[in-house]
C-alpha positions in Angstrom: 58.1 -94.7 3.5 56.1 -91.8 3.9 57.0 -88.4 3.5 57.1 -86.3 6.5 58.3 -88.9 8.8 57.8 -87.5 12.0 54.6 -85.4 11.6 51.8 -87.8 13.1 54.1 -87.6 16.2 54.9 -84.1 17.0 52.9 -81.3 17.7 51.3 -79.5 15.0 52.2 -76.0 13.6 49.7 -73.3 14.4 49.7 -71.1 11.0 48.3 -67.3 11.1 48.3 -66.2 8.0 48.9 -61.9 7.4 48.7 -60.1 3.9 49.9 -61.7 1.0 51.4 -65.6 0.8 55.3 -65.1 0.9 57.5 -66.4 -2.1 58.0 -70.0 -2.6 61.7 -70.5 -0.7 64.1 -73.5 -1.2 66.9 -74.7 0.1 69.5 -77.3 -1.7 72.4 -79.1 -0.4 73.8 -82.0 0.2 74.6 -84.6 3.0 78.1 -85.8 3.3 80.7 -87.2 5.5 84.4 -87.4 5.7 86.2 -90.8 5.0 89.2 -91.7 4.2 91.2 -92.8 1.3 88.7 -91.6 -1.0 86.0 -88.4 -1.4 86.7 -85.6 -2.8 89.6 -82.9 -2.6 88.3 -82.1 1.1 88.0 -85.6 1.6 84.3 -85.5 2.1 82.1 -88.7 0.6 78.4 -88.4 -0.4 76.0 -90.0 2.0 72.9 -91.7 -0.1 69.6 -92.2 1.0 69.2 -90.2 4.3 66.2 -88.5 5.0 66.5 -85.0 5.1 63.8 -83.2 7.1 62.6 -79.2 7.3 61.6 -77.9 10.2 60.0 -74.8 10.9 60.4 -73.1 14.5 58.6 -69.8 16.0 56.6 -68.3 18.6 53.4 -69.5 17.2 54.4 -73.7 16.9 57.1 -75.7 15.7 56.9 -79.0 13.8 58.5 -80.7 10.4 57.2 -78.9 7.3 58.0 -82.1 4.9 60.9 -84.3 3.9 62.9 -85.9 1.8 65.8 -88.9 0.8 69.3 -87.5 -0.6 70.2 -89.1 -3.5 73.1 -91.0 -4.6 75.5 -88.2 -4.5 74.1 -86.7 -0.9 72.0 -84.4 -2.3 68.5 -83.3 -1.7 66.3 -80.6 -2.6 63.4 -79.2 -0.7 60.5 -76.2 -1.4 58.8 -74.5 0.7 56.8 -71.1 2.0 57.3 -69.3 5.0 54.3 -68.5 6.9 53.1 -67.3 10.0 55.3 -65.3 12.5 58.3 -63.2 10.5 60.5 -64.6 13.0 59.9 -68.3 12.8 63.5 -70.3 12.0 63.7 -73.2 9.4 66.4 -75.4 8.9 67.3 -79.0 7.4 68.1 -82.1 9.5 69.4 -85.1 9.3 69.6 -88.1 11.8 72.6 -90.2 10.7 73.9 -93.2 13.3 71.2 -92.1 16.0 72.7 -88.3 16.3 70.5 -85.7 14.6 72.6 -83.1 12.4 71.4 -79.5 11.1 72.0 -76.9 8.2 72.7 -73.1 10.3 69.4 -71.7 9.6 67.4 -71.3 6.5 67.9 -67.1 5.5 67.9 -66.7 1.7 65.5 -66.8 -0.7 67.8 -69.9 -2.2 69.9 -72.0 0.3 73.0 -73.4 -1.0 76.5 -74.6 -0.7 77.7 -74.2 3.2 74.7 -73.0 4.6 72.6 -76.0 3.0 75.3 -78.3 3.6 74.9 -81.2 6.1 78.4 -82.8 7.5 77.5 -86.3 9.6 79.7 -88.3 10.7 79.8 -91.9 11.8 79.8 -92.8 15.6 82.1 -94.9 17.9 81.6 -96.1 21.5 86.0 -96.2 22.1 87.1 -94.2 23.7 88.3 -90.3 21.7 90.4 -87.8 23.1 88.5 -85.2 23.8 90.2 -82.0 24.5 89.5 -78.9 26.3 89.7 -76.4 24.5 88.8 -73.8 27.6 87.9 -74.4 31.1 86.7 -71.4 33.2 86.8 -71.5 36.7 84.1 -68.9 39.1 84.4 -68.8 42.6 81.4 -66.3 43.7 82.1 -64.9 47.3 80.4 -66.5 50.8 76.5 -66.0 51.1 74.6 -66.4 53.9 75.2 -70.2 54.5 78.5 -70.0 55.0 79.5 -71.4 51.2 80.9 -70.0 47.8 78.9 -70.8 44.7 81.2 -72.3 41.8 80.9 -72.4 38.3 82.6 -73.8 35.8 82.4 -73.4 31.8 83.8 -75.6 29.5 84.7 -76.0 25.8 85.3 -79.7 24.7 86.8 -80.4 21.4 86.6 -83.7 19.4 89.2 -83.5 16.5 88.5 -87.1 15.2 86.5 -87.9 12.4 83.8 -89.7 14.7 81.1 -88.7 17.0 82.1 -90.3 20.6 78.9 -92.1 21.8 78.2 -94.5 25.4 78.0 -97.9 24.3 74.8 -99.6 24.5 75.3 -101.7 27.5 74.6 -101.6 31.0 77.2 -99.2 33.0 78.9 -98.1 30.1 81.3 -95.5 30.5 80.5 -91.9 29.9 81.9 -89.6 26.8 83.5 -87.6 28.9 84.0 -86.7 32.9 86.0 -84.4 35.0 87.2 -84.2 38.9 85.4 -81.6 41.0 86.7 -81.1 44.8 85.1 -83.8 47.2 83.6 -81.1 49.2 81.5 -79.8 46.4 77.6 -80.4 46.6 74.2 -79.5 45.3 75.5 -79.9 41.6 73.4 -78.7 38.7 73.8 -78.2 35.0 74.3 -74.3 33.6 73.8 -72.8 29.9 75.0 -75.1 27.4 74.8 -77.5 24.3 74.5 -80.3 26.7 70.9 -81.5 27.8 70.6 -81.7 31.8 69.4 -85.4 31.3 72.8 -86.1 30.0 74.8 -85.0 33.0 75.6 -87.0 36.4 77.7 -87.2 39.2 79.3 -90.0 40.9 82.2 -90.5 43.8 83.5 -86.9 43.1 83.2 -86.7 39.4 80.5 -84.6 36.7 80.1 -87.4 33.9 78.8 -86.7 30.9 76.4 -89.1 28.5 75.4 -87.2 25.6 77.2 -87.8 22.2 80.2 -85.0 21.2 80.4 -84.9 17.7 83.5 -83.5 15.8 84.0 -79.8 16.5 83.1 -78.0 19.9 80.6 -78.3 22.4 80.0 -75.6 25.3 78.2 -76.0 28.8 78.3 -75.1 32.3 77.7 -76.4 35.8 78.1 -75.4 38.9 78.5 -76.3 42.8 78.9 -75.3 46.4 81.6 -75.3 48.6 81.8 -74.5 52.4 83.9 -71.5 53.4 85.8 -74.0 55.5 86.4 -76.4 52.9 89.2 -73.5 51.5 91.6 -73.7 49.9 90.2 -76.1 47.5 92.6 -78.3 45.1 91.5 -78.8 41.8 92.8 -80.7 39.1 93.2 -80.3 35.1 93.8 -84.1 34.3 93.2 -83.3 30.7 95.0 -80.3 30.5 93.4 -76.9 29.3 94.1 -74.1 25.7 92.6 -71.9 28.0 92.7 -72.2 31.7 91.0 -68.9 33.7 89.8 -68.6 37.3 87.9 -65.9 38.5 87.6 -65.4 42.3 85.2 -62.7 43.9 87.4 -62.0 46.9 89.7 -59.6 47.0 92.5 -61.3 48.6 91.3 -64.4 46.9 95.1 -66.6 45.4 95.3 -69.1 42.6 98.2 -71.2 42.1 99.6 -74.1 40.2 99.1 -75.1 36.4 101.2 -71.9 35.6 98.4 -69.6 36.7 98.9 -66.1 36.5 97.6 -63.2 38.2 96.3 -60.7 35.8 94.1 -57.3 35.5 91.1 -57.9 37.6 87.2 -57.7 36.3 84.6 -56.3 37.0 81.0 -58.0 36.4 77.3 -57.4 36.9 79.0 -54.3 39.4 80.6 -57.8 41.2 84.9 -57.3 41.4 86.8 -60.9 40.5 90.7 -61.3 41.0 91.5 -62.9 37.3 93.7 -65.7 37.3 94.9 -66.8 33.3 96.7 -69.6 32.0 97.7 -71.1 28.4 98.4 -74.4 27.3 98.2 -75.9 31.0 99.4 -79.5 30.6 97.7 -82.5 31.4 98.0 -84.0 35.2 98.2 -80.0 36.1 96.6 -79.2 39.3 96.1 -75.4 41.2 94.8 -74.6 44.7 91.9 -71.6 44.9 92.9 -69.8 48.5 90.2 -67.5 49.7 90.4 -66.2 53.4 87.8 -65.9 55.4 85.5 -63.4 56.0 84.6 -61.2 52.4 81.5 -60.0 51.2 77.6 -61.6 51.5 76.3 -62.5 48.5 72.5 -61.8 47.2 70.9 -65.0 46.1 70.2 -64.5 42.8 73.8 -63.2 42.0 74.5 -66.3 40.6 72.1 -66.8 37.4 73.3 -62.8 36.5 76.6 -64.0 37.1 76.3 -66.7 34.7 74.3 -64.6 32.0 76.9 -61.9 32.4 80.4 -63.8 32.1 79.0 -66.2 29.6 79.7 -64.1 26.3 82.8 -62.9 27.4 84.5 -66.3 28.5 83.5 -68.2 25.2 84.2 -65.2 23.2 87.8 -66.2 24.0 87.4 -69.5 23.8 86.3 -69.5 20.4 89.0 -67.1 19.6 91.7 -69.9 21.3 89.7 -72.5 19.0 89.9 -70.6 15.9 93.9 -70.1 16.4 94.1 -73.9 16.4 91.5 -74.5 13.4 93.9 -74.6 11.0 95.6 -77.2 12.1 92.9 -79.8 11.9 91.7 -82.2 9.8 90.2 -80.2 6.4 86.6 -82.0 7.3 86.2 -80.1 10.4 84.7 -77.0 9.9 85.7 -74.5 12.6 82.6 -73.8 15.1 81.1 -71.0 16.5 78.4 -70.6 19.3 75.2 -70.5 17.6 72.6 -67.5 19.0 70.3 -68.9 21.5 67.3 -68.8 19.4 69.0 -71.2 16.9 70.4 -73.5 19.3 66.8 -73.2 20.9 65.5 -73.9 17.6 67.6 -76.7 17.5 67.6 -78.8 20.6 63.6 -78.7 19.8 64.4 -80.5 16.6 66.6 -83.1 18.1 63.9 -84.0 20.8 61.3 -84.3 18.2 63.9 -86.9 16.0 64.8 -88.6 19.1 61.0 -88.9 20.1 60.0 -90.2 16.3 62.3 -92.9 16.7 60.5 -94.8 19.5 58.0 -97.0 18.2 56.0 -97.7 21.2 56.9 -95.0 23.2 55.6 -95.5 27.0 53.1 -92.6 29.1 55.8 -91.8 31.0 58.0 -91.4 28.0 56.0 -89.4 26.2 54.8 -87.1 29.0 58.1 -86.1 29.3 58.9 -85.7 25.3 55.7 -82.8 25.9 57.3 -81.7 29.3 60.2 -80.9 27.9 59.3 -80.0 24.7 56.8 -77.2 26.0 60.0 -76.0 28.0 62.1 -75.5 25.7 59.5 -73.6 22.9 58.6 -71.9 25.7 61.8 -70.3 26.1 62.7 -70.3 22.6 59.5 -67.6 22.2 61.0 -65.4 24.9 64.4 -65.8 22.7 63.1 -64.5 20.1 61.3 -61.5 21.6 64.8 -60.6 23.6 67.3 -61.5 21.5 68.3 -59.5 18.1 68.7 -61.3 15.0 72.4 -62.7 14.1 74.1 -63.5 11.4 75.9 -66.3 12.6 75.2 -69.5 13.4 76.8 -73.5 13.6 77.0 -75.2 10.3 75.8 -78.0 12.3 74.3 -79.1 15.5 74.5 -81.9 18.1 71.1 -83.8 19.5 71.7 -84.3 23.6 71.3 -88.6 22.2 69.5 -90.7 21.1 68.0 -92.1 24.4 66.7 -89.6 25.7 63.2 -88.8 26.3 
């Protein structure tokens, strides 16, 4: 097979070169899995013969800089020299059962040990429990047309050993869905790890089709509701860690699933009533009240809204998930949310592996590989002029799946 596997399909790297060639980088790790009944004393198990690709990511191109197969005991080696923009992003991949995996990105001179490692994991169409590990609940108040704006942020946890995938047949089920009122409308998809080719809605419900692997995967979406659709019942089928609601009216009420009322917020200069409950148990529903009359809401208050409550909400999701970590299986590796520039960095790589993999790939197919593809390089560049850098980052991430454009 020939080395760099995907290059003759993806868009080339523009290099500009500056001053002196950097030093010769490398990064060495090793590809595993968890199994069971065997591995070693984490109960992890080599995984042979995978290819293992690098990619580089920056402002000035993207594309695979050259790959290579793990060897019998999972691990692989690969060289190489940073060029072009100081801020570009590399990082190892590996696509294992049709899901692409990743290393955090690529910062020392020498990668090893966790921030080389790759953890894949073997996929299964039955159906997981998939928990929710935080669901957050915004009710922005009435605008001009009479209707609230809702959003809703979630944190799904998969504590198998198995990434949960749609079988391959017509009308399979999704990997995951949940109940939004019947009065809800014009639905779209929010921030997130989930692509918005993944997401659907049918008789009352937002299903999801991309793959959740192991560990935690955040997203958002969010809805309308007439003013005189309130008060809305909603349920939590499936239970909630974290159950919050935030309601921009000041006589707004929440009750049910042993919501609490607690010390109000204040965001993007907008007031919410905060609403706050733990360990809701599955079949709980609650009831959002809000009377009529309140406040008239700009237009774009929404997408600030969203940008402003997003760090805070999965800032305590992630400390909810962390409290549990310790009680899960020793393969799972606790997960943070990557920096947008990484996750950027990464949902380019999984559309590249997902695009490499078709072997006659239609017009239409691959106009919209470039489509998207342009978009989402487009706004990784603006993510790296904005954001600063981070020190943090997932020790793997999740491609949207593998049929996707």
């Amino acid at each position: 097979m020939v080395r760099l596997v995907l290059a003759s399909l993806l868009v080339p790297v523009t290099v500009t070169m500056a001053g002196a060639q950097p030093a010769e980088r490398a990064v060495e790790g090793r590809v595993r899995r968890p199994v069971r009944g065997g591995g070693d004393s984490t109960g992890m198990g080599p995984v042979a013969g995978q290819w293992v690709t690098l990619h580089r990511v920056a402002r000035d191109g993207a594309g695979p800089l050259d790959s290579v197969r793990s060897d019998a005991a999972g691990r692989y080696r690969l060289r190489y020299r940073p060029s072009g923009a100081a801020d570009a992003v590399y990082f190892a991949s590996v696509t294992y059962a049709g899901i692409a995996y990743f290393t955090a990105p690529l910062k020392e001179a020498l990668a090893t040990g966790d921030a080389a490692e790759i953890t894949v994991f073997d996929t299964t169409s039955r159906a997981l429990p998939i928990a929710i590990k935080g669901r957050h609940v915004i009710v922005g108040a009435v605008d001009s047309t009479r209707t609230h704006t809702v959003i809703e942020v979630f944190e799904l946890a998969n504590d198998e050993l198995a990434t949960r995938v749609t079988a391959d047949s017509a009308g399979a089920a999704p990997t995951w869905s949940i109940a939004i009122p019947a009065s809800a409308r014009d639905v779209r998809v929010g921030d997130g790890e989930i692509s918005p080719e993944a997401f659907a809605t049918d008789r009352g419900r937002v299903l999801v089709y991309a793959p959740i692997a192991p560990g935690i995967k955040q997203f958002s979406f969010s809805y309308r509701v007439p003013a005189d659709a309130f008060p809305v019942r909603m349920e939590a089928a499936d239970g909630a860690v974290v159950l919050e609601v935030l309601v921009e009216a000041p006589q707004a009420s929440v009750t049910g699933a042993s919501l609490a009322a607690v010390a109000p917020v204040t965001l993007e200069g907008r007031n919410f009533r905060r609403f706050l409950a733990q360990d809701v148990r599955p079949g709980s529903g609650f009831v959002i009240e809000v009377p009529a009359g309140g406040i008239t809401t700009r237009n774009g208050f929404i997408a600030a809204l969203l940008a402003g409550i997003g760090c805070l909400m999965l800032l305590a999701l992630t400390r909810a998930m962390r409290r549990r970590g310790a009680e899960q299986a020793a393969a799972l590796a606790k997960a943070e949310a990557p920096p947008l520039p990484d996750r950027l960095a990464q949902e380019v790589a999984a559309l590249d592996a997902r695009f490499a993999r078709e072997a006659e790939p239609s017009e239409a197919v691959r106009r919209a590989y470039e489509r998207r593809r342009a978009e989402l390089t487009a706004a990784l560049a603006a993510a790296l002029c904005e954001a600063p850098p981070s020190d943090s980052a997932p020790r793997r991430a999740l491609a949207d799946g593998p049929d996707q454009p």
